[in-house]
Every structure is written in structure tokens, then in C-alpha cells.
Backbone as CSV, one residue per row, in Angstrom:
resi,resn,N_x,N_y,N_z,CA_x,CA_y,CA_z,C_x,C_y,C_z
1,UNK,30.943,49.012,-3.980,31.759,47.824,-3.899,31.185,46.840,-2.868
2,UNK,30.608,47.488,-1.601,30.102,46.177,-0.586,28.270,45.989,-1.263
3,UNK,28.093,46.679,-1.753,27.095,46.103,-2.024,27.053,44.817,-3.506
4,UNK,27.633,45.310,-4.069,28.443,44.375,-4.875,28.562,42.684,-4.950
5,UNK,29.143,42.754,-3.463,29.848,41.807,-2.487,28.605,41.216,-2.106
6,UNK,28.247,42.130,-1.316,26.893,41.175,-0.300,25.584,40.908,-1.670
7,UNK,25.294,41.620,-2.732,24.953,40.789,-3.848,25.169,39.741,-4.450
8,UNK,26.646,39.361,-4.470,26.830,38.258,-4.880,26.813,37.089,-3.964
9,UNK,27.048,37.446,-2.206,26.843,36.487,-1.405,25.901,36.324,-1.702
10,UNK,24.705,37.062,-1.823,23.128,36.870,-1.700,22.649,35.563,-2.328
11,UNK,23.130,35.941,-3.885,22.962,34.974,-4.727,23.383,33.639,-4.726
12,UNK,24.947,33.375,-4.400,25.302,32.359,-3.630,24.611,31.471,-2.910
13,UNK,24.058,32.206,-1.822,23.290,31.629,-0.756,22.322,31.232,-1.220
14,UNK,21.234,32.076,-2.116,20.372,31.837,-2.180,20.569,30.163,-3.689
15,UNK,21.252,30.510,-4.480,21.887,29.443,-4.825,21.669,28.116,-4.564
16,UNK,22.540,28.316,-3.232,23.431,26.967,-2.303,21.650,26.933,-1.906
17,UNK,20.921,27.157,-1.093,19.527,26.695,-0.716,18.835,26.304,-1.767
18,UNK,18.797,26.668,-3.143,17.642,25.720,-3.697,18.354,24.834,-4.472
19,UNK,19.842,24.963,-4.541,20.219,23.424,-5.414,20.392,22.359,-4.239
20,UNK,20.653,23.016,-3.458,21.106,21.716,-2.167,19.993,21.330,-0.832
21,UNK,19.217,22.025,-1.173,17.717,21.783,-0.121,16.418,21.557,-1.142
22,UNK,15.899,22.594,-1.072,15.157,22.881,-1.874,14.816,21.350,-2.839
23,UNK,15.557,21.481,-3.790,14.886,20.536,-4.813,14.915,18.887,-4.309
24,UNK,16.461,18.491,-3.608,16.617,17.192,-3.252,15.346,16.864,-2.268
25,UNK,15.054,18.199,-1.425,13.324,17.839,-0.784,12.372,17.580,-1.560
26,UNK,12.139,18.502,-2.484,11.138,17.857,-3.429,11.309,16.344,-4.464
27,UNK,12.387,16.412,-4.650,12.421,14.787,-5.211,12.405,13.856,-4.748
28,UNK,12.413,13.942,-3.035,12.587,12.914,-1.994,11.070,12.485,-1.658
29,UNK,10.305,13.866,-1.709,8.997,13.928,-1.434,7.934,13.517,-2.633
30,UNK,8.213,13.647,-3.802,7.802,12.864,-4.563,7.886,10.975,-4.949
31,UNK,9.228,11.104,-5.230,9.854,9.610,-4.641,8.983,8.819,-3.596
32,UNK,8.906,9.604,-2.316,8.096,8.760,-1.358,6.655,8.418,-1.802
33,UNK,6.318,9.334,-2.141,4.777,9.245,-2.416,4.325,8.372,-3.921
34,UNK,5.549,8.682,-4.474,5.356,7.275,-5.666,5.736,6.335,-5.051
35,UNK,6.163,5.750,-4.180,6.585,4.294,-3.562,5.509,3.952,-2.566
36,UNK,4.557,5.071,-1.987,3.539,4.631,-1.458,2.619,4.503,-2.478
37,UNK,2.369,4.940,-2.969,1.696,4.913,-4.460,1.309,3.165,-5.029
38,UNK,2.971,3.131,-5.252,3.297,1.727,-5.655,2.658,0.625,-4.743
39,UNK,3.049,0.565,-3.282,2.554,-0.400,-2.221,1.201,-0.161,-1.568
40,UNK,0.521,1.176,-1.825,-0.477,0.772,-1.669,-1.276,0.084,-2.962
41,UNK,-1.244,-0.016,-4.308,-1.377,-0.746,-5.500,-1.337,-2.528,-5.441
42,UNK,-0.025,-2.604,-4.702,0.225,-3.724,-4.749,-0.545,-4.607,-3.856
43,UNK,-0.968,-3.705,-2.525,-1.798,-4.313,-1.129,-3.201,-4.445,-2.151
44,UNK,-3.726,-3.513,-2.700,-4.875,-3.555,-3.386,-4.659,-4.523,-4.522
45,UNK,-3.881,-5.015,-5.191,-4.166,-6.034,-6.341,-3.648,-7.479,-5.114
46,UNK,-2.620,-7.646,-4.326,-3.210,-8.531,-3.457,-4.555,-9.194,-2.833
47,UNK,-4.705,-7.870,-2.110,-6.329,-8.737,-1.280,-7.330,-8.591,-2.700
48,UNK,-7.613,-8.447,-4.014,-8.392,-8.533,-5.049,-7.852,-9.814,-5.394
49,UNK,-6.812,-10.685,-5.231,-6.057,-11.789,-6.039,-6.623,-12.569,-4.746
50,UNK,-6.485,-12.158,-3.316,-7.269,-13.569,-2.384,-8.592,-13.222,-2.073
51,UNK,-9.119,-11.990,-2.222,-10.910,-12.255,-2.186,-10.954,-13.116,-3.431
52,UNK,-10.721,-12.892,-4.493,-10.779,-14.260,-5.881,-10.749,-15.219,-5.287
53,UNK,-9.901,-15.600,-5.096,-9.692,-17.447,-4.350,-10.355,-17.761,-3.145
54,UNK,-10.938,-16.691,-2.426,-11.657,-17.284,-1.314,-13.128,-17.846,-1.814
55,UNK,-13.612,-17.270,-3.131,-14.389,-17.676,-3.429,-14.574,-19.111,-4.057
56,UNK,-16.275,-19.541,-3.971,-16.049,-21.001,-4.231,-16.065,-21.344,-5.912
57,UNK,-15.227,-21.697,-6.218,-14.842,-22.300,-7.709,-15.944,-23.289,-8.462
58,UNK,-16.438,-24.357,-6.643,-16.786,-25.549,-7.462,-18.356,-25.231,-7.034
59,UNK,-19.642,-24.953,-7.289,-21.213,-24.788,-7.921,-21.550,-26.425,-7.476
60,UNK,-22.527,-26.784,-6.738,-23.021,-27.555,-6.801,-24.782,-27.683,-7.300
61,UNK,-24.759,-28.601,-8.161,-25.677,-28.791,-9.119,-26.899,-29.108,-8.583
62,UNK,-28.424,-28.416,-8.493,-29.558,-28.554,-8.381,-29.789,-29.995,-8.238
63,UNK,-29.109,-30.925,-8.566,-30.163,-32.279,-8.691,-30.192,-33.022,-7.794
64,UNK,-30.132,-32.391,-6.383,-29.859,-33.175,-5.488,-28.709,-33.257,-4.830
65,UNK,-27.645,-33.036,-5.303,-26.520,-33.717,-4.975,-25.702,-32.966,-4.223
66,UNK,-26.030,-31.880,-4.046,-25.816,-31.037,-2.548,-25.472,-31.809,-1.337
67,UNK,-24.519,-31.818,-0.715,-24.242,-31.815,1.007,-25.879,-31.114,1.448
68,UNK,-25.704,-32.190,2.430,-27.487,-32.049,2.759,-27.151,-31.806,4.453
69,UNK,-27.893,-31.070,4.892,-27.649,-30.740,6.672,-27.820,-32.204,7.315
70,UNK,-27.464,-31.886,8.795,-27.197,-33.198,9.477,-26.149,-33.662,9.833
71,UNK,-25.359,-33.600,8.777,-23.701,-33.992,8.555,-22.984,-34.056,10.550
72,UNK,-23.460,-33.179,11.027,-22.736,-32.637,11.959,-23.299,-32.951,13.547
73,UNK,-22.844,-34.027,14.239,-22.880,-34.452,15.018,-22.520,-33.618,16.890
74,UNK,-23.507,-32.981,17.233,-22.948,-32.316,18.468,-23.245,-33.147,19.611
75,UNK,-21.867,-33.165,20.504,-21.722,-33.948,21.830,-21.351,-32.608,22.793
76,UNK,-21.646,-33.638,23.899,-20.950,-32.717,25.431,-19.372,-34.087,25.970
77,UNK,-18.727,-33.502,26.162,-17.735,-33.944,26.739,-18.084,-34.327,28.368
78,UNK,-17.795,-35.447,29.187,-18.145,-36.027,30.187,-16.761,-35.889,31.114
79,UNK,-16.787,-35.302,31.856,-15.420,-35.491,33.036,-15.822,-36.072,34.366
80,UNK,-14.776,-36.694,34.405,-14.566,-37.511,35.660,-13.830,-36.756,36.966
């Protein structure tokens, strides 16, 4: 009869630990790791969407018509 008893606590218990620990850990722990999953995806199709645009769109044409050096005028500032 007590063994009976403490059999069925057993089971109980053991029960109550994997419906109420056990698995909600593992779905929590999956969950997370698909949501990092997700944001690290999203950081990666980000900086792929602005390395695109940092690049230059507009090609300037062999015939000359290039920005030519010089442009750029260097001074020293004079204090009094």
C-alpha cells in the first residue's frame, strides 16, 4: 500500500516537472533563439540595404568630364 502511494507521488512529481518546467524551458529557449535568429537577419539585410546606397550610383564618363584635382584650396588661419 505505501509503496503504491509513494509510486504515484513519484509520478505526480515527476509529472508536475516536465509539464511545468521542463518543456515551458524548452519553448522559451527556442523562442529566444528564433527571435535572435530573426534580428540578427534583419541587422544583416540592413547594413546589405546601406553598403548598397553608400555606393556611387552616378559613373563618370571617360571623356574628360571628370572633377579634375585642384578643386581644393588649403589655407592656414592667421591669429591676432
Amino acid at each position: 500500500m505505501l509503496q503504491t502511494i509513494l509510486l504515484l507521488l513519484g509520478i505526480y512529481v515527476l509529472y508536475k516537472v516536465i509539464f511545468d518546467f521542463i518543456i515551458p524551458v524548452t519553448r522559451a529557449t527556442s523562442q529566444v533563439r528564433k527571435q535572435f535568429q530573426e534580428a540578427q537577419q534583419r541587422m544583416q539585410d540592413e547594413m546589405n540595404i546601406r553598403a548598397n546606397q553608400s555606393t556611387p550610383t552616378h559613373q563618370y564618363p571617360d571623356t574628360g568630364n571628370a572633377p579634375k584635382g585642384g578643386d581644393y584650396i588649403e589655407f592656414e588661419e592667421i591669429k591676432k
